[in-house]
C-alpha positions as CSV (number, residue, x, y, z in Angstrom):
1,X,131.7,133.8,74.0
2,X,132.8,133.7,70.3
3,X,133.6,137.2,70.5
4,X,135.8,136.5,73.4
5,X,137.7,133.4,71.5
6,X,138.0,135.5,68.8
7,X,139.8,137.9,70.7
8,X,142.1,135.0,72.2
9,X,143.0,133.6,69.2
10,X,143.9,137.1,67.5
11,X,146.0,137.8,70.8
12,X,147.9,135.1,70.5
13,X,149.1,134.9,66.9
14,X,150.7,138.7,67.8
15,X,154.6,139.0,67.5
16,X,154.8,140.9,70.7
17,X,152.9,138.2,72.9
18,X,155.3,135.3,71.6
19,X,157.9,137.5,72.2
20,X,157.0,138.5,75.7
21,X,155.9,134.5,76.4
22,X,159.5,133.1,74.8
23,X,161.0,135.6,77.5
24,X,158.9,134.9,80.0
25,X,159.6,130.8,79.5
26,X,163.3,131.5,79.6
27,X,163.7,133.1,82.9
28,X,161.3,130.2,84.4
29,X,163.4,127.6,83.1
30,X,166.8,129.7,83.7
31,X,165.3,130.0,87.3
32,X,165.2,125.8,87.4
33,X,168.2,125.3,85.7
34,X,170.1,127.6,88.4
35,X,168.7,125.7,91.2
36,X,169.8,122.5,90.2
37,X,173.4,124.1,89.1
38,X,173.5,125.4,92.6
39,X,172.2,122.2,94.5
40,X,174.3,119.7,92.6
41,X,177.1,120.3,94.7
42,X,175.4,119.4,97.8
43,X,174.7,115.8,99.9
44,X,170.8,115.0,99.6
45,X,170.8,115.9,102.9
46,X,171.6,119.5,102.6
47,X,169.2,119.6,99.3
48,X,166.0,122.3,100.5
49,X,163.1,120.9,99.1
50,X,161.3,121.8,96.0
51,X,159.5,124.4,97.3
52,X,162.0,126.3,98.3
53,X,163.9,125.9,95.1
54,X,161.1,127.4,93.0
55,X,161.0,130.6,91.7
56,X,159.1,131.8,93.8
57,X,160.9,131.4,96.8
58,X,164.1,131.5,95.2
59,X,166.6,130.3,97.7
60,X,169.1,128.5,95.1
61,X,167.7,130.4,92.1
62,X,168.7,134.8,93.4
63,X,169.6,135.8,89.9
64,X,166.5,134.9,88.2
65,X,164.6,136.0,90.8
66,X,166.6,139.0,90.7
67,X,165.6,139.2,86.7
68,X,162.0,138.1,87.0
69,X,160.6,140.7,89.8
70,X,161.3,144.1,87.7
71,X,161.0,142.4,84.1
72,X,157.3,140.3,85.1
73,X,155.6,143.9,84.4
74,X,157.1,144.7,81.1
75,X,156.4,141.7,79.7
76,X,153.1,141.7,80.9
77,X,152.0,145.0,79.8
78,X,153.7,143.5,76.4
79,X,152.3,140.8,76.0
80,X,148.8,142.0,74.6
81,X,150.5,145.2,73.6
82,X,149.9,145.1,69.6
83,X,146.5,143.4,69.7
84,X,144.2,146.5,69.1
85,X,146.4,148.9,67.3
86,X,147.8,145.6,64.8
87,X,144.0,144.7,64.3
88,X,142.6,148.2,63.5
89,X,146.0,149.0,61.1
90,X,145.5,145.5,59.2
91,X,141.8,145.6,58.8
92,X,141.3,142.1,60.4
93,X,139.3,143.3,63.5
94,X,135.9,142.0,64.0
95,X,135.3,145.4,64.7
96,X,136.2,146.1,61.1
97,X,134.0,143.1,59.9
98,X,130.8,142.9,61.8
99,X,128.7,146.1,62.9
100,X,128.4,145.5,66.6
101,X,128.3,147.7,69.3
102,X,131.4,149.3,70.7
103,X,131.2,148.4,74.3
104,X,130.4,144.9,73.6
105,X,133.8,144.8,71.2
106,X,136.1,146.8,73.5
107,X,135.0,144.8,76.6
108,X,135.5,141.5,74.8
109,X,139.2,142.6,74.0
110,X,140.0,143.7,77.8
111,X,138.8,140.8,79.0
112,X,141.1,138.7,76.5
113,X,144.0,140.6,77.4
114,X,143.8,140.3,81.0
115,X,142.6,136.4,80.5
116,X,145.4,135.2,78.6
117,X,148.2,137.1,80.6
118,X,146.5,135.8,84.0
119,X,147.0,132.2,82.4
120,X,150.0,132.6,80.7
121,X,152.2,133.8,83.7
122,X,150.3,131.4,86.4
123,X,151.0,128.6,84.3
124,X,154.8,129.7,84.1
125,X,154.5,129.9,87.3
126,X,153.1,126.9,87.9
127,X,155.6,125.2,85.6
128,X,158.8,125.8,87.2
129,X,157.2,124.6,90.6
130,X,156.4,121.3,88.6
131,X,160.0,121.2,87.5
132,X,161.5,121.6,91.3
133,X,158.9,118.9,92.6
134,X,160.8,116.4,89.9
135,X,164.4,117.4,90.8
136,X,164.1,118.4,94.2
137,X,162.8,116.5,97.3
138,X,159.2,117.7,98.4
139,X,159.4,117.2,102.4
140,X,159.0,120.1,104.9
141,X,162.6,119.6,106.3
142,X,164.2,122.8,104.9
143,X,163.5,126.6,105.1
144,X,164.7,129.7,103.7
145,X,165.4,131.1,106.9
146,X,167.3,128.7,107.8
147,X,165.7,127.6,111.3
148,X,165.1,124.4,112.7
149,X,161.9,123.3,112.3
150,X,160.2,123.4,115.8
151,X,162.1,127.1,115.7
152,X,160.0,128.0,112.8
153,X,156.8,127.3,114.2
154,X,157.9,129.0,117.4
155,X,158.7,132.4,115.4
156,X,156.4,135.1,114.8
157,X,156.7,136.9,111.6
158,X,152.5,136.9,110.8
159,X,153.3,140.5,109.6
160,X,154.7,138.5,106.8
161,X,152.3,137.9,104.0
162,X,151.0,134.3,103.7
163,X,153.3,133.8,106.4
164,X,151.1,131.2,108.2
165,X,150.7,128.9,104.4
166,X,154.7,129.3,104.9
167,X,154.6,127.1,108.1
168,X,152.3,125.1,107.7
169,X,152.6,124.1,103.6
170,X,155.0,125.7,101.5
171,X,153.5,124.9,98.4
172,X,150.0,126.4,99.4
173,X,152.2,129.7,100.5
174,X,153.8,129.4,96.5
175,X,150.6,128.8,95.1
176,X,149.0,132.1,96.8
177,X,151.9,134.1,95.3
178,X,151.2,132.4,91.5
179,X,147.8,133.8,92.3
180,X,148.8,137.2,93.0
181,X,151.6,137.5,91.2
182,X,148.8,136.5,88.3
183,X,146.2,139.0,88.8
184,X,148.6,141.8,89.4
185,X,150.3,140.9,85.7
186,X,146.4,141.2,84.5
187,X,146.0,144.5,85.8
188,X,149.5,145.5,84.2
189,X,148.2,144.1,81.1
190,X,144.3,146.3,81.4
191,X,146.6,149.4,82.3
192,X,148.5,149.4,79.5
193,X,145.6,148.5,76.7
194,X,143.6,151.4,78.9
195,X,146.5,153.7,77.7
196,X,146.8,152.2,74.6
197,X,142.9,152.8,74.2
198,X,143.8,156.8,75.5
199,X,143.3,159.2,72.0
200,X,147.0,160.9,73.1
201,X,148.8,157.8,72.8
202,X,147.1,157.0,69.2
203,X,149.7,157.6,67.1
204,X,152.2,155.3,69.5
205,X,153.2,152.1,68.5
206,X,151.8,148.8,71.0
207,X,155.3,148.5,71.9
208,X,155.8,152.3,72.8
209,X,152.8,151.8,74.9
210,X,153.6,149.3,76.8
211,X,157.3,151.1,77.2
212,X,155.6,154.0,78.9
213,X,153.0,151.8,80.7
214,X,156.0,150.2,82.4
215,X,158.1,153.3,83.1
216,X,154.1,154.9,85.0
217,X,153.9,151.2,86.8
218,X,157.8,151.9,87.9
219,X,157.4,155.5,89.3
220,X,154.7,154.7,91.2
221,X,156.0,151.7,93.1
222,X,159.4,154.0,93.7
223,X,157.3,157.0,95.2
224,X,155.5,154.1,97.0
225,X,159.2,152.8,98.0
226,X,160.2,156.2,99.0
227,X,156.6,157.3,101.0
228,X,156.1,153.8,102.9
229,X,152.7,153.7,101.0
230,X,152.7,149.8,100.9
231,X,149.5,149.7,98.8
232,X,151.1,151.3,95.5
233,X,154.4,149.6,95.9
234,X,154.6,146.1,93.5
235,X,157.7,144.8,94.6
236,X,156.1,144.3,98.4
237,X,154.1,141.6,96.6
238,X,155.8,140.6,93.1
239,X,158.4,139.0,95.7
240,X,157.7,137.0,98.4
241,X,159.5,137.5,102.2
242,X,158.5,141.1,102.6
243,X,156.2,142.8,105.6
244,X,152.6,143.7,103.6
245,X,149.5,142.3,104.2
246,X,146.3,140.7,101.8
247,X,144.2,144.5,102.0
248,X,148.1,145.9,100.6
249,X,147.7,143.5,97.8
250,X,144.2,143.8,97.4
251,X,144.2,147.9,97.4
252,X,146.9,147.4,95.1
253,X,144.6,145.2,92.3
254,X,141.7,147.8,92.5
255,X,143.8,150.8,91.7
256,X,144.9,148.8,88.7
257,X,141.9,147.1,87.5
258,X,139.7,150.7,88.1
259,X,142.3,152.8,86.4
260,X,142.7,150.1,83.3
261,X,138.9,150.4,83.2
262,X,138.6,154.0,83.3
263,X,141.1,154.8,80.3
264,X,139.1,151.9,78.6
265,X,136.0,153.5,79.1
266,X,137.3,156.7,78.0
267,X,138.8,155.7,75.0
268,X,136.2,153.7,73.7
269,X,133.9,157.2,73.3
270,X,136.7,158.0,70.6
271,X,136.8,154.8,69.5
272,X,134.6,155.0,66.0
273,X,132.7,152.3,63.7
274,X,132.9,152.0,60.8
């Protein structure tokens, strides 16, 4: 456990991950801001309700959303980017300072990484839904689809994902796509310190890394894009409203998580003591 908080606390005092969480912040609050912009000009009774309004959903708030879907993996696979490479270069490692086994170190340091950008973008998440529930109504009244109600639970779309939490509560169906939208910025985040962790990509900078981690995460989802293959392709499940199901998503986080672990595990036989 104090290996772990160390790990946290030397995470977070990198340039790249306040960089990546200032950016991050921004588009959440540029994705509030737009929504009330948009919904000012409306009668209270025209307003959609919060959940709607949130990023998430997006209905008032397109161009962030626009922004936040292909950006969310760079500045995940950013955000931990420099930790190992900064550490090792400075000499301020524990690894540098304490004899302890390898596995133990390098396992500790995944698991920070994929902690703190799980947290950091859920709670992102989670506050710009906070900021719509303040300035936006919170009934059920409203839609993105623009149905009457009773025509809404008469429609079939369960091919939808979460498409039930949609009808019933809207804020459950945003809270399931924090969650995922979460854990696949965590595997983003293990993928790109596995490559980082790779002895070819040693003499790269963090932010090169995380560059080329980005650009592998990209050509995959496009091939998936291009093959049907719904299980490789992020965007089915970075935005919400498209036809995937919960095995797409969860195929999806196992390819991730395993290949993160298997370039970790890999790289840490290279990885020397000192």
């Amino acid at each position: 456990m104090k290996t772990l908080k160390f790990h946290i606390k030397n995470q977070i005092n990198q340039r790249e991950f306040k960089i990546s969480v200032a950016l991050l912040y921004a588009l959440v609050i540029l994705a509030f801001l737009q929504a009330c912009m948009v919904n000012y000009k409306f009668p209270y009774v025209m307003v959609r309700n919060s959940a709607e309004n949130s990023l998430i959903i997006g209905i008032s708030s397109r161009v962030a959303k626009m922004m936040f879907v292909p950006v969310i993996p760079l500045i995940a696979t950013t955000m931990c980017a420099g930790c190992r490479k900064n550490s090792d270069l400075n000499g301020n490692g524990l690894f540098s300072l304490l004899r302890m086994n390898k596995r133990k170190y390098i396992t500790g340091n995944a698991a920070a990484v994929v902690l703190i950008t799980i947290i950091t973008v859920f709670a992102a998440l989670l506050i710009n839904q906070v900021l719509c529930c303040i300035a936006f109504p919170m009934n059920y009244s409203s839609n993105s689809y623009g149905f009457a109600r009773y025509r809404l639970l008469q429609t079939d779309y369960s091919n939808y994902l979460f498409w039930f939490w949609y009808v019933q509560n809207p804020y459950i169906y945003n809270i399931f796509y924090m969650i995922i939208i979460s854990l696949l910025s965590g595997g983003f985040a293990l993928l790109s310190y596995g490559l980082c962790m790779l002895p070819c990509t040693r003499k790269l900078k963090g932010a090169h890394v995380s560059v080329l981690s980005y650009g592998l995460i990209m050509v995959v989802s496009i091939l998936g894009q291009v093959l049907k293959v719904k299980s490789i392709n992020i965007f089915l499940l970075l935005e919400e409203g498209h036809i995937a199901s919960l095995s797409d998503g969860i195929i999806l986080l196992v390819i991730l998580y395993a290949a993160g672990i298997f370039m970790t595990e890999i790289g840490a036989k290279y990885y020397g003591k000192i």
